[in-house]
ChimeraX commands (.cxc) that place a marker at each C-alpha (Angstrom):
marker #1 position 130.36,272.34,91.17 radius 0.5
marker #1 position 130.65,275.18,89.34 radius 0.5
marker #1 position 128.05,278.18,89.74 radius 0.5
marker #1 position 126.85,280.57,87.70 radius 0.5
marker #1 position 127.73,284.17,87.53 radius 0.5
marker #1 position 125.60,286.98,87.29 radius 0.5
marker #1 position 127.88,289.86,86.14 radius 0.5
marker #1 position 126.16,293.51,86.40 radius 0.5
marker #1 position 127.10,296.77,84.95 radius 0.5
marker #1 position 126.68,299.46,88.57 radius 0.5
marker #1 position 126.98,303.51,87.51 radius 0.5
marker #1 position 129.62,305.17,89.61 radius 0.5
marker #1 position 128.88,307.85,91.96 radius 0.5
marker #1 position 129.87,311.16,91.95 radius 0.5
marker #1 position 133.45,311.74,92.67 radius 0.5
marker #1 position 134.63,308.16,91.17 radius 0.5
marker #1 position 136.53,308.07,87.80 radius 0.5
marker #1 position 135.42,305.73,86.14 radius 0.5
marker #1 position 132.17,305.16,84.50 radius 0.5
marker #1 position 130.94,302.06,86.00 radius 0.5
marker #1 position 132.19,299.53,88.12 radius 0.5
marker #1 position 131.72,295.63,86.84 radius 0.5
marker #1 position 130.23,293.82,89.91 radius 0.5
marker #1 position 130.29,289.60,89.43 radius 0.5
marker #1 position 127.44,287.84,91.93 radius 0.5
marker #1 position 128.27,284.29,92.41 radius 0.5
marker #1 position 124.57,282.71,92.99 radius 0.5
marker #1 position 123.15,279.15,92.93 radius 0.5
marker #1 position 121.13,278.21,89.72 radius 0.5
marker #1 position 117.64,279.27,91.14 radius 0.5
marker #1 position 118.99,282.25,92.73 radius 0.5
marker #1 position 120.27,283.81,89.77 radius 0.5
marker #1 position 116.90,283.59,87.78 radius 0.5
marker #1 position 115.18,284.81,90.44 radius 0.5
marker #1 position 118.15,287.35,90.48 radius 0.5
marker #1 position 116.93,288.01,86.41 radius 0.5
marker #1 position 113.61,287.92,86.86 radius 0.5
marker #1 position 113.37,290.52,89.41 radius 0.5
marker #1 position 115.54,293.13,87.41 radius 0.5
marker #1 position 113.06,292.94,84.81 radius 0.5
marker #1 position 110.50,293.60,86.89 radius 0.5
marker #1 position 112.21,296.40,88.54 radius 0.5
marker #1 position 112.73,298.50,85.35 radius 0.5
marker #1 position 113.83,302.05,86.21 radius 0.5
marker #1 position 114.35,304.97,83.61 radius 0.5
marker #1 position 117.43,306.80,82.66 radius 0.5
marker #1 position 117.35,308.61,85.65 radius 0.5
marker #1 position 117.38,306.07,88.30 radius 0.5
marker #1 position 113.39,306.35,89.16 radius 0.5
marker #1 position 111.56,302.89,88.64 radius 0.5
marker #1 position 108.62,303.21,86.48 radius 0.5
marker #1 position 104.95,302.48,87.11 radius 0.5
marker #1 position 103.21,299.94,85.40 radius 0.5
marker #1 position 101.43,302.58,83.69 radius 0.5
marker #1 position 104.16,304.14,82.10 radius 0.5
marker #1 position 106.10,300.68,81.15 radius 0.5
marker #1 position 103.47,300.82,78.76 radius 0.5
marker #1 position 104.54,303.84,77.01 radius 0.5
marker #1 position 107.81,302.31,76.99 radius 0.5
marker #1 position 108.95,302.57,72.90 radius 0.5
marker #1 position 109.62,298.61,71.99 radius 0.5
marker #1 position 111.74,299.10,69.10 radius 0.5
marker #1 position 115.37,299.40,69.10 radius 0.5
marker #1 position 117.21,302.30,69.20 radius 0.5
marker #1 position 118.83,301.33,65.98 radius 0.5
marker #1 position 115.55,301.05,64.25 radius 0.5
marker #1 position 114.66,304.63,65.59 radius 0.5
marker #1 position 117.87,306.29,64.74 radius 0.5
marker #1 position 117.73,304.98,61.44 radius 0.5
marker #1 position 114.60,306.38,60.65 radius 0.5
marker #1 position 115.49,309.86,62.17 radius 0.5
marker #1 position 118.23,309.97,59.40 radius 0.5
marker #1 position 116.64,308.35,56.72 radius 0.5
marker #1 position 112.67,310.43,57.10 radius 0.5
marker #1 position 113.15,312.95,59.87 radius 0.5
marker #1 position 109.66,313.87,59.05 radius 0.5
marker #1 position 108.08,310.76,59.56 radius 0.5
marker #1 position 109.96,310.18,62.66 radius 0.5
marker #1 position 108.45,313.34,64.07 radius 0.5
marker #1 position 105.02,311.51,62.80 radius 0.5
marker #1 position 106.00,308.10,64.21 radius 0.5
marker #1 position 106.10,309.77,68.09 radius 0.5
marker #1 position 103.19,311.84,67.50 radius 0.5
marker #1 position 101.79,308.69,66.78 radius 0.5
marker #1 position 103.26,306.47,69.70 radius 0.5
marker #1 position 102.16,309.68,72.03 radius 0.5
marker #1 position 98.85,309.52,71.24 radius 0.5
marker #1 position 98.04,305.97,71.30 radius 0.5
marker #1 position 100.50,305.14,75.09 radius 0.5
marker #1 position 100.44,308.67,77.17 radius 0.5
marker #1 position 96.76,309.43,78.43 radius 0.5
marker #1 position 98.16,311.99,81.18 radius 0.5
marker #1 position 101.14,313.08,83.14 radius 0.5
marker #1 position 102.53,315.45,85.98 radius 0.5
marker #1 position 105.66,317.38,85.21 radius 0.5
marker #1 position 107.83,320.60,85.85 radius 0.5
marker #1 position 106.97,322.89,83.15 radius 0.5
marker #1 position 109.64,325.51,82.17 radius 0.5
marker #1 position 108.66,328.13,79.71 radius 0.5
marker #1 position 111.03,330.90,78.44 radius 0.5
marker #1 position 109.62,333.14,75.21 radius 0.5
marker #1 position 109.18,335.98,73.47 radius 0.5
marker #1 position 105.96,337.79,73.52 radius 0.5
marker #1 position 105.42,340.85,71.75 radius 0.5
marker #1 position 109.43,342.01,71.16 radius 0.5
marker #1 position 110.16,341.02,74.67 radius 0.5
marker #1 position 111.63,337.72,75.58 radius 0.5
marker #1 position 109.94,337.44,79.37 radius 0.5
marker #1 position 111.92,336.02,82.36 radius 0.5
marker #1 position 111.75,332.23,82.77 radius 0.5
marker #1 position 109.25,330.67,83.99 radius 0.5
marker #1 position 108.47,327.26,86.00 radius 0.5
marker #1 position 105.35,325.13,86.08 radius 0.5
marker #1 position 104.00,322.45,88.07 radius 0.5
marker #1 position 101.88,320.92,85.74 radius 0.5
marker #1 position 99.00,318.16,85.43 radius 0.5
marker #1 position 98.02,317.46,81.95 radius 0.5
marker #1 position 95.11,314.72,81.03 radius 0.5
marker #1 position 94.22,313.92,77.22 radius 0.5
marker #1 position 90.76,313.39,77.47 radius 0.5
marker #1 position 88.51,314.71,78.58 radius 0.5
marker #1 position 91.88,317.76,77.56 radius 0.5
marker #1 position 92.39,319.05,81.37 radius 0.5
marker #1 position 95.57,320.64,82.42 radius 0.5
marker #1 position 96.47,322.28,86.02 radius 0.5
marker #1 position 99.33,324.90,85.91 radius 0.5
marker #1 position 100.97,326.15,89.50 radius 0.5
marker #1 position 103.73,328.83,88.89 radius 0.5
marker #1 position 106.76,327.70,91.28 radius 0.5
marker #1 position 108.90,330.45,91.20 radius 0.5
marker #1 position 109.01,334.62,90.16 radius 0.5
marker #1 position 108.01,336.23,88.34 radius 0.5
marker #1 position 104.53,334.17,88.58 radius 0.5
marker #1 position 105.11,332.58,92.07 radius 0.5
marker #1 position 101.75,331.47,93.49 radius 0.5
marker #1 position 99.65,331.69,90.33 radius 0.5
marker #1 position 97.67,328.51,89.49 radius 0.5
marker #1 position 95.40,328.21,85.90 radius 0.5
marker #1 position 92.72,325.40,85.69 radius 0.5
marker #1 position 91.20,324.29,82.43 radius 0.5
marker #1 position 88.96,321.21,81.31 radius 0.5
marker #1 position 87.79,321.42,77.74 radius 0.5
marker #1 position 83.99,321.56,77.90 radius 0.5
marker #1 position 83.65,322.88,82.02 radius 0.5
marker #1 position 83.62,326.56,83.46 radius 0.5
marker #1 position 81.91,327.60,80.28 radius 0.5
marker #1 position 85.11,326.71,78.51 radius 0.5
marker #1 position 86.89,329.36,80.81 radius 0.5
marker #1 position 90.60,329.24,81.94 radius 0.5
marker #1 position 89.63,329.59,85.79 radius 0.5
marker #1 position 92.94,331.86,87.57 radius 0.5
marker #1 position 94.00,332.17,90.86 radius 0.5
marker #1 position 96.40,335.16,90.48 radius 0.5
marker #1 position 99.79,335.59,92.30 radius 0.5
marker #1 position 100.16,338.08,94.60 radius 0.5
marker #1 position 97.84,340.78,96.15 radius 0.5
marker #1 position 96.01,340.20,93.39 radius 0.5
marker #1 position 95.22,336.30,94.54 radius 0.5
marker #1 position 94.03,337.57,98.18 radius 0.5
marker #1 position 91.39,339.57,96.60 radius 0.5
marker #1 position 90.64,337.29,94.01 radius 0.5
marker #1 position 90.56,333.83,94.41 radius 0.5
marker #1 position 88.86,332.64,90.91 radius 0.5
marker #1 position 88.85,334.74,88.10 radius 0.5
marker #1 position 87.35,333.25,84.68 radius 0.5
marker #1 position 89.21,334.55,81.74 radius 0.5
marker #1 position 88.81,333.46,77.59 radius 0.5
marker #1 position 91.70,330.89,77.31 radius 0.5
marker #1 position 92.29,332.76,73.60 radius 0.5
marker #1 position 91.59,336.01,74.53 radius 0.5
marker #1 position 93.77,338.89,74.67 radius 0.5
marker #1 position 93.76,339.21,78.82 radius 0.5
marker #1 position 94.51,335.83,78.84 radius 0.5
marker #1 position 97.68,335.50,76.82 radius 0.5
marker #1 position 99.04,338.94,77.80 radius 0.5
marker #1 position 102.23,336.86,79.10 radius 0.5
marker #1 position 102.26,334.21,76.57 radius 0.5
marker #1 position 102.82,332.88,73.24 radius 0.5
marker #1 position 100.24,330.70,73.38 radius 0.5
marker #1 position 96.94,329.94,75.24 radius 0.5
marker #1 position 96.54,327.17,77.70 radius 0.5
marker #1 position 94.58,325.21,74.87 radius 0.5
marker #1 position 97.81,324.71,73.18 radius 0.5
marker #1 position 99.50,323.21,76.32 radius 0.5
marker #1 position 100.90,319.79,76.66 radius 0.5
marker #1 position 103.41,317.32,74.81 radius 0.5
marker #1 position 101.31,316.38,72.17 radius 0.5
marker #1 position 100.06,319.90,70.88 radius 0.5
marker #1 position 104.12,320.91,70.33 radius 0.5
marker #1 position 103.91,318.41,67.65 radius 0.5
marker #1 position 100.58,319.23,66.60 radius 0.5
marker #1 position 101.61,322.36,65.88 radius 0.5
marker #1 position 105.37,321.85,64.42 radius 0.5
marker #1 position 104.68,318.63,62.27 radius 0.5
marker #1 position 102.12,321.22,59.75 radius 0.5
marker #1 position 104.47,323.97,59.62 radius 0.5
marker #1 position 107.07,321.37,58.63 radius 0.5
marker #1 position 104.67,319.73,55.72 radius 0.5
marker #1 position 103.58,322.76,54.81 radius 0.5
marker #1 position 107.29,323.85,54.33 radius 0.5
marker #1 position 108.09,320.88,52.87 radius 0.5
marker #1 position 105.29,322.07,49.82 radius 0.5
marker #1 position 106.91,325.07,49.52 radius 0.5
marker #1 position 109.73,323.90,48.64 radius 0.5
marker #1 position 111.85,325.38,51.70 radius 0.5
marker #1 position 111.97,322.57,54.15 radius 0.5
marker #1 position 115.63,321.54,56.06 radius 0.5
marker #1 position 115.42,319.02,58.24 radius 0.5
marker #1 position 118.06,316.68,60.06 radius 0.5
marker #1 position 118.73,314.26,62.39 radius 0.5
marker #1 position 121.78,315.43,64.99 radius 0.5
marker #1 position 122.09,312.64,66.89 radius 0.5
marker #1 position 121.74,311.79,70.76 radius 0.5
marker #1 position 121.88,314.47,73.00 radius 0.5
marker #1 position 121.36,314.45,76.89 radius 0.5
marker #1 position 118.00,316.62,77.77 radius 0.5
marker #1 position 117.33,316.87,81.54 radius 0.5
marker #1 position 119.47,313.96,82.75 radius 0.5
marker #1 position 117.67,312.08,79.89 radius 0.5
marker #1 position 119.09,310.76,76.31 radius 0.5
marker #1 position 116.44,312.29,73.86 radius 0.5
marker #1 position 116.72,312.17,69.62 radius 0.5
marker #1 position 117.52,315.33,68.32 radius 0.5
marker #1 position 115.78,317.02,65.46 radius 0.5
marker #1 position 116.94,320.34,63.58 radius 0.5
marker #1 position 114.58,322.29,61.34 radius 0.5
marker #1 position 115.94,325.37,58.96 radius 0.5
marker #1 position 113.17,327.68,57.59 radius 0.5
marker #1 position 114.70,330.60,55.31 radius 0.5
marker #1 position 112.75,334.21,55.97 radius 0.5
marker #1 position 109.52,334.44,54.01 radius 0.5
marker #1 position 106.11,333.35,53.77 radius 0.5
marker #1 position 104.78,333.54,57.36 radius 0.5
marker #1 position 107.50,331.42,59.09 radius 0.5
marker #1 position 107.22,331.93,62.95 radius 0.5
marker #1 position 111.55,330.77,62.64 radius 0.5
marker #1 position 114.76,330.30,61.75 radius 0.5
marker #1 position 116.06,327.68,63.50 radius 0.5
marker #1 position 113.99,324.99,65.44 radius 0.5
marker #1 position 115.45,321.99,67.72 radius 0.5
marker #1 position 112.88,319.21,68.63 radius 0.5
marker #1 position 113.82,316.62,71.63 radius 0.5
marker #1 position 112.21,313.32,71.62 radius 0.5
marker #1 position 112.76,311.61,74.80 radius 0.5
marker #1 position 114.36,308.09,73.64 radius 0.5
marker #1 position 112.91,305.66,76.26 radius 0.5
marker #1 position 109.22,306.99,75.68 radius 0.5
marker #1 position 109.79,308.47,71.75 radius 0.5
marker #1 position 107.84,311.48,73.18 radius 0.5
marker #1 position 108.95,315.39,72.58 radius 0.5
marker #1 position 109.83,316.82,75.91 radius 0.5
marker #1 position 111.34,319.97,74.24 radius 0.5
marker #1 position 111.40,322.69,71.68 radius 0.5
marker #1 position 113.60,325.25,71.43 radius 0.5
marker #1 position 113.18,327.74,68.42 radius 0.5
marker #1 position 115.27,331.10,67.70 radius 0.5
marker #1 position 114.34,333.92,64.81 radius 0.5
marker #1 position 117.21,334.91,62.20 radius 0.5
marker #1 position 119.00,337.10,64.02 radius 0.5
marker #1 position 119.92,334.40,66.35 radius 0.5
marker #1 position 117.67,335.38,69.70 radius 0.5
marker #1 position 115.39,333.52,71.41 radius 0.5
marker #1 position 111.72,333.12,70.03 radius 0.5
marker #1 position 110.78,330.40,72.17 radius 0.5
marker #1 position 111.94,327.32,74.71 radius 0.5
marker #1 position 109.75,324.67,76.01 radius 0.5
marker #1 position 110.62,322.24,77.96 radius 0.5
marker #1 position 109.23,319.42,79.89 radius 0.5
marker #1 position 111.15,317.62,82.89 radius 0.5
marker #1 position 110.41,315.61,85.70 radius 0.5
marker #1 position 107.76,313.52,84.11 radius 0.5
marker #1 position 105.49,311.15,85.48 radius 0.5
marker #1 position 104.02,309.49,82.13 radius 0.5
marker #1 position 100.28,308.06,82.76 radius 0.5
marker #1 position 100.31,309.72,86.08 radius 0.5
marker #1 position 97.13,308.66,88.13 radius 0.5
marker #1 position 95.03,311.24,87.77 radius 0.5
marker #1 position 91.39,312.39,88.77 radius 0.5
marker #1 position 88.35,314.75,88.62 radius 0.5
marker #1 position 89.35,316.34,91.54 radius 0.5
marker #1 position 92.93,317.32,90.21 radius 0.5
marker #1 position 91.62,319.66,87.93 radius 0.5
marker #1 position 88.75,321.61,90.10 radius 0.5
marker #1 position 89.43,324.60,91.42 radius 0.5
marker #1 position 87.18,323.43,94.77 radius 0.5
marker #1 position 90.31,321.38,95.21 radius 0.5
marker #1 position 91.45,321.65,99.18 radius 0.5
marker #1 position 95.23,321.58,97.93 radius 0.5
marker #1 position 94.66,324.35,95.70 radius 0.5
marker #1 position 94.64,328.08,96.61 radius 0.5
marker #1 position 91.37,329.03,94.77 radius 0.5
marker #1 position 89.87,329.08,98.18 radius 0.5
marker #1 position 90.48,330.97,101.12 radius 0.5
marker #1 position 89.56,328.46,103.96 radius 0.5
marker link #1:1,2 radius 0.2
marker link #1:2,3 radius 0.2
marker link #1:3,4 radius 0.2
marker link #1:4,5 radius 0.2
marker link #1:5,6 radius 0.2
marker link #1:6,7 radius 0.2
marker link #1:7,8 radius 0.2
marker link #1:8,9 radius 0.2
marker link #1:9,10 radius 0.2
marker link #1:10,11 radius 0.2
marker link #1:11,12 radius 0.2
marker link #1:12,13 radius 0.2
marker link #1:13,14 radius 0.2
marker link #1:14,15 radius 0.2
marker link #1:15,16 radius 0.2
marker link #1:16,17 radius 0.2
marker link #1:17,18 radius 0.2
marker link #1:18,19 radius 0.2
marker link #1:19,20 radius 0.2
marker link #1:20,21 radius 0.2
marker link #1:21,22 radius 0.2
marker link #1:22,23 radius 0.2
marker link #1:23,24 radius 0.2
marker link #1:24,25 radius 0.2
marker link #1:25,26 radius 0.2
marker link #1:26,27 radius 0.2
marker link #1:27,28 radius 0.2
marker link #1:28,29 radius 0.2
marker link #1:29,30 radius 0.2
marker link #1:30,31 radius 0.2
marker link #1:31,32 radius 0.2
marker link #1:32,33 radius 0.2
marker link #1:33,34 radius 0.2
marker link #1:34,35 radius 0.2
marker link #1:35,36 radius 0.2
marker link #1:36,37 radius 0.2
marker link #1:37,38 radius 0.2
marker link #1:38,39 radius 0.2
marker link #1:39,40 radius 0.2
marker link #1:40,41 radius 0.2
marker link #1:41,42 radius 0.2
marker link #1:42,43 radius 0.2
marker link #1:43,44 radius 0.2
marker link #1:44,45 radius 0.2
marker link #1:45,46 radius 0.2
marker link #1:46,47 radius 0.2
marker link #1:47,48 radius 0.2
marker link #1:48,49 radius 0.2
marker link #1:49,50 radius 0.2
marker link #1:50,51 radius 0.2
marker link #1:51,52 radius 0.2
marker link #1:52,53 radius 0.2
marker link #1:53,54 radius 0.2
marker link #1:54,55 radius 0.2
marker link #1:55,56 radius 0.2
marker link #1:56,57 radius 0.2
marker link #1:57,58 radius 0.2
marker link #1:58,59 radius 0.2
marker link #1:59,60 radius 0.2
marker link #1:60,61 radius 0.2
marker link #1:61,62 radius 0.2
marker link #1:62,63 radius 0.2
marker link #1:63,64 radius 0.2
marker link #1:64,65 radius 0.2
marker link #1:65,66 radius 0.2
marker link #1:66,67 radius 0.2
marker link #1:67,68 radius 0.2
marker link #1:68,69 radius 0.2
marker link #1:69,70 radius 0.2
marker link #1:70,71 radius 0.2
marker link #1:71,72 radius 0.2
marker link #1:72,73 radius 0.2
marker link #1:73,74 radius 0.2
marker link #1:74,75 radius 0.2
marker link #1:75,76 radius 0.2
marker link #1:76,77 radius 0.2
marker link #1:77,78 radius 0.2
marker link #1:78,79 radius 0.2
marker link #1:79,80 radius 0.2
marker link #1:80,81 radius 0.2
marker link #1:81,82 radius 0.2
marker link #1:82,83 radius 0.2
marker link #1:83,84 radius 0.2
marker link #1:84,85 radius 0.2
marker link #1:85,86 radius 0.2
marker link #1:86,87 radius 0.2
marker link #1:87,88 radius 0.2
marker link #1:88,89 radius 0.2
marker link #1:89,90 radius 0.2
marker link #1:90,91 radius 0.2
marker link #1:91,92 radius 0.2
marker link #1:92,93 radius 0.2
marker link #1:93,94 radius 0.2
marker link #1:94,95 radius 0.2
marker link #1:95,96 radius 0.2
marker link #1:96,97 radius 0.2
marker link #1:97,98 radius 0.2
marker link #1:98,99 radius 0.2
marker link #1:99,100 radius 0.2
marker link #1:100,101 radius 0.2
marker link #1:101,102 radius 0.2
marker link #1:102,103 radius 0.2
marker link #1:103,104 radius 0.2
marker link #1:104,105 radius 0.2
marker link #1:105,106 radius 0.2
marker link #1:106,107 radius 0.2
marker link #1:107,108 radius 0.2
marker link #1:108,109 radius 0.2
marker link #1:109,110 radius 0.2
marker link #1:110,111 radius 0.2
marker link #1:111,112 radius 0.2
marker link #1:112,113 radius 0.2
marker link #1:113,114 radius 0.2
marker link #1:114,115 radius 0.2
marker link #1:115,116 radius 0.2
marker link #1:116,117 radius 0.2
marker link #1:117,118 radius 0.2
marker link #1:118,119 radius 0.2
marker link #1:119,120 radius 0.2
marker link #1:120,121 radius 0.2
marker link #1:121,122 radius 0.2
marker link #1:122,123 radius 0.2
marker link #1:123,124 radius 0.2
marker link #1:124,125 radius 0.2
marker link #1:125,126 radius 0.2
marker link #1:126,127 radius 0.2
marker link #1:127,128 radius 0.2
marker link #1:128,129 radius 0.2
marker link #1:129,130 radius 0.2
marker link #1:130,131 radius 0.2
marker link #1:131,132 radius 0.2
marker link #1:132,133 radius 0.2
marker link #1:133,134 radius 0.2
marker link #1:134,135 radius 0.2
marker link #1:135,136 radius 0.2
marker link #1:136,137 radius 0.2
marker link #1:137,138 radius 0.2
marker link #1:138,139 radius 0.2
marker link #1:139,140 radius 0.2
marker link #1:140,141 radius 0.2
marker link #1:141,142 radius 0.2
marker link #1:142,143 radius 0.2
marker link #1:143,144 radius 0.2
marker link #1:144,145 radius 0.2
marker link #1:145,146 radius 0.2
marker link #1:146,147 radius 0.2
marker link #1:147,148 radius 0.2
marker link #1:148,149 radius 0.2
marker link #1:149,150 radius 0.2
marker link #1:150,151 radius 0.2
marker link #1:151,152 radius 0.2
marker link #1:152,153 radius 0.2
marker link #1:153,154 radius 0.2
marker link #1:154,155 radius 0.2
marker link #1:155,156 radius 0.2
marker link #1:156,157 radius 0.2
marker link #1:157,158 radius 0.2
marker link #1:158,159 radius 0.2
marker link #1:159,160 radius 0.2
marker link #1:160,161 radius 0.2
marker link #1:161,162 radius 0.2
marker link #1:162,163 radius 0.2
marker link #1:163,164 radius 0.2
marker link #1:164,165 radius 0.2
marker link #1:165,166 radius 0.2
marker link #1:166,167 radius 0.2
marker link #1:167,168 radius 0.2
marker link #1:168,169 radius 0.2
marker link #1:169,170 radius 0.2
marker link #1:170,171 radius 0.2
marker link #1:171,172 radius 0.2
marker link #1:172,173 radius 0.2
marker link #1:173,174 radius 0.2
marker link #1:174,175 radius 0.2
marker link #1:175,176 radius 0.2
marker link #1:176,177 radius 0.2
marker link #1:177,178 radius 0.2
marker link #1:178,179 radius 0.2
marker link #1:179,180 radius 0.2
marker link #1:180,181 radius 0.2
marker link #1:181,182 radius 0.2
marker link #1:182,183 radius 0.2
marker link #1:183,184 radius 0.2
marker link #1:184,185 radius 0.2
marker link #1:185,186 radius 0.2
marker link #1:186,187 radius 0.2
marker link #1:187,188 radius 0.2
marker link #1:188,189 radius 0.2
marker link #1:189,190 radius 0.2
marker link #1:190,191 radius 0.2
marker link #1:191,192 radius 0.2
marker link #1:192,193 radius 0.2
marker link #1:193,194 radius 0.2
marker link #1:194,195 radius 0.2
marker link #1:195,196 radius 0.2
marker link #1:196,197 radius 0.2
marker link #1:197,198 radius 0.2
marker link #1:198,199 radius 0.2
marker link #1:199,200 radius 0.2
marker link #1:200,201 radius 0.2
marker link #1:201,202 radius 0.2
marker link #1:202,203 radius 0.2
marker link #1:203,204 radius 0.2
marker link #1:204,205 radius 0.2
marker link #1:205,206 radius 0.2
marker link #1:206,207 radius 0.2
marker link #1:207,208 radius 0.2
marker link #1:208,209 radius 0.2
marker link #1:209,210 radius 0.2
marker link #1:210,211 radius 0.2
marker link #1:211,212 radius 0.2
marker link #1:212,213 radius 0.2
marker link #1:213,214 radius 0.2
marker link #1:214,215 radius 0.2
marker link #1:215,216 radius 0.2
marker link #1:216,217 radius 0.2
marker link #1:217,218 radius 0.2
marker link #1:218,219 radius 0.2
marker link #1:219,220 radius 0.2
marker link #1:220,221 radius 0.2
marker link #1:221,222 radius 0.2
marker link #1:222,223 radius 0.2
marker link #1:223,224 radius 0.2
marker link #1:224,225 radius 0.2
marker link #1:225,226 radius 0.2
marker link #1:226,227 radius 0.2
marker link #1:227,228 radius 0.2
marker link #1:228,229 radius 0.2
marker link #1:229,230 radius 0.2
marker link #1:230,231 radius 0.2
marker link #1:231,232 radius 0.2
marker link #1:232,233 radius 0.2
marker link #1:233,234 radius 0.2
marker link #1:234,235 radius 0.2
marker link #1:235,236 radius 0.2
marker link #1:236,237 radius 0.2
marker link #1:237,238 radius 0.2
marker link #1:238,239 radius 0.2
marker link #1:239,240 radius 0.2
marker link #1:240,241 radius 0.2
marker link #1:241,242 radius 0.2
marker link #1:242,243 radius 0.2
marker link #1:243,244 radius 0.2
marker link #1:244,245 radius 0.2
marker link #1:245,246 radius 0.2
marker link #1:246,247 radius 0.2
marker link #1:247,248 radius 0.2
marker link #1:248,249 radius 0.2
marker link #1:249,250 radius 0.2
marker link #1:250,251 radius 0.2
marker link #1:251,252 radius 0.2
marker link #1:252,253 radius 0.2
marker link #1:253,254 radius 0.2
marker link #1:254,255 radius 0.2
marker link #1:255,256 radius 0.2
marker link #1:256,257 radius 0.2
marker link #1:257,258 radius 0.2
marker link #1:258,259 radius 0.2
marker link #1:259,260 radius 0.2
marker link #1:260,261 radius 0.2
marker link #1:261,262 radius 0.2
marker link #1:262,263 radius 0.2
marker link #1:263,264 radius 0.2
marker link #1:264,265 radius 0.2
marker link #1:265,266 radius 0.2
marker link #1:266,267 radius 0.2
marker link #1:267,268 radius 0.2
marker link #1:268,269 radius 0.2
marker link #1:269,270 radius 0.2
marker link #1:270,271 radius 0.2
marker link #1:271,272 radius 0.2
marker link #1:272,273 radius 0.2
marker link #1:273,274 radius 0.2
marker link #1:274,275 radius 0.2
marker link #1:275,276 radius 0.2
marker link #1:276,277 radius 0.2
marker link #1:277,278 radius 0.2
marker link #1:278,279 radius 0.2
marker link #1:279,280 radius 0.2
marker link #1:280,281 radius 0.2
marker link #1:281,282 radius 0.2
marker link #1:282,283 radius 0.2
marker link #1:283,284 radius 0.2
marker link #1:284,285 radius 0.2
marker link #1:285,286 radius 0.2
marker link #1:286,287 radius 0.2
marker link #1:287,288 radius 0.2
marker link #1:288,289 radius 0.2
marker link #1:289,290 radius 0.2
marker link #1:290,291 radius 0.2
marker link #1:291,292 radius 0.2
marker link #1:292,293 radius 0.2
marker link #1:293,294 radius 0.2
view
């Protein structure tokens, strides 16, 4: 009798040559669909981590070769078609947040994030994981805390003061920063970056391209490079936009002024797309949180 074969591609580990290694299973007829049918329902990202059922659905459907084309052909519209997908298949996430800019004409030491981010009501929860922000944490639900950023400051400063209720958009507020906590999330870099480029575009000064595949974070993510020449009120010279491939979401942005230094780098890693998330994540009465003392 002869029985089927059930050949599998299995990544190498580190300190092995070769890319993969081609494993053949020998199983019975009903074995080997079961054998199929379970790695579909085991489907794991890029990185090895199986997915939720929550985030399968954010899963782009289309093929890659569909996507790519588009990216060359429109880059525009490709940077419309995720802003798109994003909004209708991510409704919140958890992440490491790392944030390196210029503010003022400094360019500030790198930061890292723990973030929770929730579309609607828009909610996001910030805890700084290293220097030069270690301990800080930043709570803000559009519509609670009379609209206040609520802050637990690092430091000294955090003892004394466990909540402090700043104007996200005011000056105190975005001493450190580019841009205020009302800007945050995956959705609001394209928000932002998709105008400027029409805008450009009417002005006769847009460059766009596609530059292919590159790896971001362990990840394969579309790359997208935008020129801007020096006039008008054009926050850059160079801009590079990452859209993650498996979800078609941006998970960076990395943007640098005309004489080549760094404006700004934002980058998302570590995400958990559609993340279960609650009230109670994003209140500052929360017993994980450092907002209170006891």
């Amino acid at each position: 009798m002869v029985v089927p074969t059930l050949t599998q591609r299995v990544p190498r580990r580190s300190g092995c040559n070769a890319r993969s290694l081609r494993v053949t299973l020998r199983l019975p007829g009903p074995l080997l669909l079961l054998a199929l049918v379970g790695s579909l329902l085991c489907a794991e990202t890029p990185a090895g981590k199986k997915l939720s059922v929550a985030a399968e659905q954010a899963v782009y459907p289309q093929p890659r070769e569909e996507v790519e084309a588009l990216a060359r052909r429109d880059p525009l519209e490709f940077l419309r078609l995720s802003l798109k997908w994003y909004e209708a298949k991510v409704t919140s996430y958890a992440c490491q947040f790392h944030k390196h800019e210029r503010v003022g004409d400094k360019v500030r030491k790198p930061e890292t994030i723990f973030m929770k981010f929730r579309e609607q009501p828009f909610s996001v929860y910030m805890k700084w994981t290293a220097d030069p922000s270690n301990g800080q944490e930043v709570i803000y639900v559009e519509g609670q805390h009379d609209n206040k950023a609520v802050v637990h400051p690092s430091g000294l400063l955090g003892f004394i003061f466990r909540k402090v209720s700043l104007d996200p958009e005011g000056k105190i507020a975005n001493r450190h920063s580019r841009r205020p906590v009302t800007y945050a999330g995956l959705g609001n870099m394209l928000r932002v970056v998709i105008p400027q480029c029409e805008q450009a575009k009417a002005n006769g000064d847009l460059v766009l391209e596609y530059l292919g595949v590159r790896e971001e974070a362990g990840r394969p993510a579309y790359v997208i490079k935008r020129v801007l020449p020096r006039k008008h009120d054009y926050r850059s010279h160079q801009l590079f936009i990452f859209i993650d491939q498996q979800f078609l979401i941006p998970v960076r942005t990395e943007a640098y002024l005309w004489d080549g230094t760094l404006l700004s780098d934002y980058r998302y890693t570590d995400l958990e797309i559609n993340a279960d998330l609650m009230d109670e994540d994003f209140d500052p009465d929360n017993a994980a949180y450092s907002y209170r003392l006891f």
